[in-house]
Structures are given as structure tokens and as C-alpha cells.
N, CA, C and O of each residue as an XYZ file, in Angstrom:
280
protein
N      47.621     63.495    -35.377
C      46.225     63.096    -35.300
C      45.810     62.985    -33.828
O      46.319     62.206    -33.022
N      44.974     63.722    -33.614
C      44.358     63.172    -32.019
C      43.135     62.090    -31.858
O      42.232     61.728    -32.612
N      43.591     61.685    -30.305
C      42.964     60.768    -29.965
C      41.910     60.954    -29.021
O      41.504     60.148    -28.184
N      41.652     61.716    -29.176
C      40.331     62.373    -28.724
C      39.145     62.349    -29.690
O      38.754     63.308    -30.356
N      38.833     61.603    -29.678
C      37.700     60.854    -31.126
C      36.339     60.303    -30.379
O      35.268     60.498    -30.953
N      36.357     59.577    -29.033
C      35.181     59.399    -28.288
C      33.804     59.996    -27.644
O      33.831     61.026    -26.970
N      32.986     59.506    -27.817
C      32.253     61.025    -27.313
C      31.006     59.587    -26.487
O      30.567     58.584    -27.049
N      30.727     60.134    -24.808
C      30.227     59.357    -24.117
C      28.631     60.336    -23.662
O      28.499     61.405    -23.067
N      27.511     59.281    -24.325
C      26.209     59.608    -24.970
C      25.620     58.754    -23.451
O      26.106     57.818    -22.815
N      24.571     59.440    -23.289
C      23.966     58.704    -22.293
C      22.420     59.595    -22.290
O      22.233     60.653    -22.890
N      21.207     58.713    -21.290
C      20.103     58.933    -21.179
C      20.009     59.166    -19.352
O      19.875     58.109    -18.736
N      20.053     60.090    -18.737
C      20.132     60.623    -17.489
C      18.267     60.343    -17.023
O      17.281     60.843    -17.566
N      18.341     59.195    -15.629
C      17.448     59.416    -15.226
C      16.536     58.065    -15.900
O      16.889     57.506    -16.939
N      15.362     57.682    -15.139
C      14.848     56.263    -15.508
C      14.842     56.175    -16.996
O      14.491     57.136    -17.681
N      15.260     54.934    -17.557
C      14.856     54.691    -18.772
C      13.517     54.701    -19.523
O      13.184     55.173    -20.610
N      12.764     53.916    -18.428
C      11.348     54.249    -19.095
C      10.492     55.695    -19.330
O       9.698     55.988    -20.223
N      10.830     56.248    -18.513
C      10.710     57.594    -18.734
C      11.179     59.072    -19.737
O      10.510     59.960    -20.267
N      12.303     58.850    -19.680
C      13.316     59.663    -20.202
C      13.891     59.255    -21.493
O      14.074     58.038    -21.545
N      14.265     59.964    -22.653
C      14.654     59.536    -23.548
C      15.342     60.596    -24.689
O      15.360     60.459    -25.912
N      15.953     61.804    -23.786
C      16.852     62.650    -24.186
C      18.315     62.155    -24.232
O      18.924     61.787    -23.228
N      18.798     62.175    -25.411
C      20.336     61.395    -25.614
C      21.352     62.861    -25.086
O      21.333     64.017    -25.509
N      21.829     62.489    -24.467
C      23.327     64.020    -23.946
C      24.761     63.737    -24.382
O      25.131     62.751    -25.019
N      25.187     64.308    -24.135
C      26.698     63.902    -24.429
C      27.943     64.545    -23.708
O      28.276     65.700    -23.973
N      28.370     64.063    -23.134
C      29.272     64.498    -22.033
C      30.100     65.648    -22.782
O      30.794     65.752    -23.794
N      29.596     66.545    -21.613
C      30.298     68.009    -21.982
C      31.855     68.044    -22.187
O      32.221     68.805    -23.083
N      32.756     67.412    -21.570
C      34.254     67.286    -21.748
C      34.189     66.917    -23.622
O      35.209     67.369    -24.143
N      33.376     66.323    -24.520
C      33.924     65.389    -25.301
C      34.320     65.771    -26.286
O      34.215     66.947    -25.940
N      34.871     65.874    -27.688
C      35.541     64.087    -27.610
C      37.024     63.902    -26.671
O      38.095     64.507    -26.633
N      36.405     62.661    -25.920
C      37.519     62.221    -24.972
C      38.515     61.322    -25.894
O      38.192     60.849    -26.984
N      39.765     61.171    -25.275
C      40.677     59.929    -25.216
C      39.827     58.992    -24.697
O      39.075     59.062    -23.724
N      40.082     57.937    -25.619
C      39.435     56.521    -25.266
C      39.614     56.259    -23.676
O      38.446     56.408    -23.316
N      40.288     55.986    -22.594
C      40.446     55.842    -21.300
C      39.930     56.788    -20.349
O      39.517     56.575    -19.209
N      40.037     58.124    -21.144
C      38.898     59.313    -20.362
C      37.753     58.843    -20.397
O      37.131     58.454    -19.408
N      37.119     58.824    -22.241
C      36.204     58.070    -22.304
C      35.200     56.722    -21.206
O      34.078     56.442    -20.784
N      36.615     56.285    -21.222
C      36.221     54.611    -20.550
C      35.774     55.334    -18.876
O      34.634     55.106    -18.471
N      36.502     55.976    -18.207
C      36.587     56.082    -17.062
C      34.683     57.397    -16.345
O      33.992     57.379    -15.327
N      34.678     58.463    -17.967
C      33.291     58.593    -17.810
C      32.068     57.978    -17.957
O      30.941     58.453    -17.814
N      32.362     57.044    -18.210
C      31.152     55.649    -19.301
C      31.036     55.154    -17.841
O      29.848     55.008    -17.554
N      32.007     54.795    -16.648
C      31.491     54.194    -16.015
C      31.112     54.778    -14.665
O      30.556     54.202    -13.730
N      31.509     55.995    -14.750
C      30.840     57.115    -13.692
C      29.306     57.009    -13.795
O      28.608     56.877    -12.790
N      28.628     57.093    -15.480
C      27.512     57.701    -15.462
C      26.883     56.341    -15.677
O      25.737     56.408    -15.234
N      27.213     54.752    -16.320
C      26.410     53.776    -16.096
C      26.191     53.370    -14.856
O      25.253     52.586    -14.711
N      26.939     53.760    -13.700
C      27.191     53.122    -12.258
C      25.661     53.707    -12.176
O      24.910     52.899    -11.630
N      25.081     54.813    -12.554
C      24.054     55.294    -12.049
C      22.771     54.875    -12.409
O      21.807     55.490    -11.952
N      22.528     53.455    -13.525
C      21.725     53.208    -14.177
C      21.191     53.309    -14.880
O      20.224     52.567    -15.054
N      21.570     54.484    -15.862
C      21.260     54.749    -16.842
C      21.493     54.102    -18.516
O      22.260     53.166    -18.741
N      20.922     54.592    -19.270
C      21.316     54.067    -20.431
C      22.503     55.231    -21.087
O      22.607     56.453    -20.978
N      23.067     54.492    -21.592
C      25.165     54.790    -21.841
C      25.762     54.098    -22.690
O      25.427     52.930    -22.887
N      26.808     54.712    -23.388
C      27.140     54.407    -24.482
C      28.501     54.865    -24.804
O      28.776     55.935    -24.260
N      29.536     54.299    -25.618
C      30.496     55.274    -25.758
C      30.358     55.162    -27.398
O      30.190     54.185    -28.128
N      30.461     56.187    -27.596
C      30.683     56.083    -29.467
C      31.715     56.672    -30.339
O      32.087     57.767    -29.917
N      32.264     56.305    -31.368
C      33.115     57.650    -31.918
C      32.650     58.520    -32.756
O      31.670     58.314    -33.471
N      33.315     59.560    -32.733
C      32.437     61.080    -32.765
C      32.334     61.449    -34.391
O      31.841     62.460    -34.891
N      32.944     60.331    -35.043
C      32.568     60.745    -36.541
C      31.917     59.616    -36.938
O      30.848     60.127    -37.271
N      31.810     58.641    -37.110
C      31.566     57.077    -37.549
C      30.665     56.749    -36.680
O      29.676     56.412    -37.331
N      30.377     56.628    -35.166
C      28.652     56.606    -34.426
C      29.427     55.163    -34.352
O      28.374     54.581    -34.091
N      30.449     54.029    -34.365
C      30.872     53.073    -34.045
C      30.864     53.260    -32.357
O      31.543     54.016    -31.663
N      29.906     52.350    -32.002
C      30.013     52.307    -30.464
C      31.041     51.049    -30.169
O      31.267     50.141    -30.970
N      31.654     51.195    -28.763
C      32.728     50.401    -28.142
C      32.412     50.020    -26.875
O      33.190     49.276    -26.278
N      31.400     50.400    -26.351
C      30.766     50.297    -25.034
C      29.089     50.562    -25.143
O      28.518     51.354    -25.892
N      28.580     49.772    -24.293
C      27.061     50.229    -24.048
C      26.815     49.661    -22.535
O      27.276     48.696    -21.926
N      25.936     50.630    -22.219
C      25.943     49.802    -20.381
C      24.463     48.465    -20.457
O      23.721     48.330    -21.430
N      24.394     47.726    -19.279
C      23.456     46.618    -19.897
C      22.266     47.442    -19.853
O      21.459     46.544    -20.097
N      21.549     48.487    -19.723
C      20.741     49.572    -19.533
C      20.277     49.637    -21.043
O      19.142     49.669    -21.519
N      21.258     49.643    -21.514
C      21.554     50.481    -23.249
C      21.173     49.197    -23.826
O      20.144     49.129    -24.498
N      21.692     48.470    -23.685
C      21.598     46.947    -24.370
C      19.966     46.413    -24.546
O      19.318     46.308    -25.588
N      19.628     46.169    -23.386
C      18.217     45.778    -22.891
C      17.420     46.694    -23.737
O      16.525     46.015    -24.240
N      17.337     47.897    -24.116
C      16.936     48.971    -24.529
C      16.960     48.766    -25.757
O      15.916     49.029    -26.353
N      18.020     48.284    -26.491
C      18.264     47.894    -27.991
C      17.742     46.610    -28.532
O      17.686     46.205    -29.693
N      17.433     46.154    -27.588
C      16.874     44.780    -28.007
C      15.494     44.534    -28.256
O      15.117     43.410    -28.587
């Protein structure tokens, strides 16, 4: 079974503006790949997310994403 099940979703570019969901071209990552792109692309302010790629169970959201959900 692989563990490559993650897939890291994000909104590139101001939040208020923008509201195209992407998904990191590498994916589905290993959870720690995962982890280590989640925080490349939240460092940048965006809204971010990590989810798994069959079930949509997220494990991460950046506070971008959060604020956004609320």
C-alpha cells in the first residue's frame, strides 16, 4: 500500500481576491513531503491545506485557510 495519499491544495495569491483551489503538481505526496510543501506555500500567505486524496480528510490548514472557513 502506498503512502503517498496526501495531496497539498492551496489558493495562490491574496485571499480576498483569488479563489482558484490548485494542487501541488508533485501530488499525492508522503505525509512529510506533504508537510514540508504545506509549509513552503503557507509561508507565503496564502490559503493552504493538506488533505487526503480520497476521503478530502484535511490534517493541516494554514491560519489563512482557517480565518477563511470561519
Amino acid at each position: 500500500m502506498s503512502q503517498k495519499i496526501w495531496n497539498v491544495k492551496f489558493v495562490a495569491g491574496n485571499p480576498n481576491i483569488f479563489s482558484k483551489v490548485r494542487t501541488a503538481l508533485s501530488g499525492p505526496l508522503k505525509r512529510s513531503e506533504a508537510n514540508e510543501a504545506f509549509e513552503n506555500v503557507s509561508n507565503h500567505g496564502w490559503r493552504a491545506w493538506i488533505e487526503h486524496a480520497k476521503t478530502g480528510e484535511r490534517i493541516a490548514e494554514s491560519p489563512v485557510e482557517t480565518a477563511y472557513r470561519q
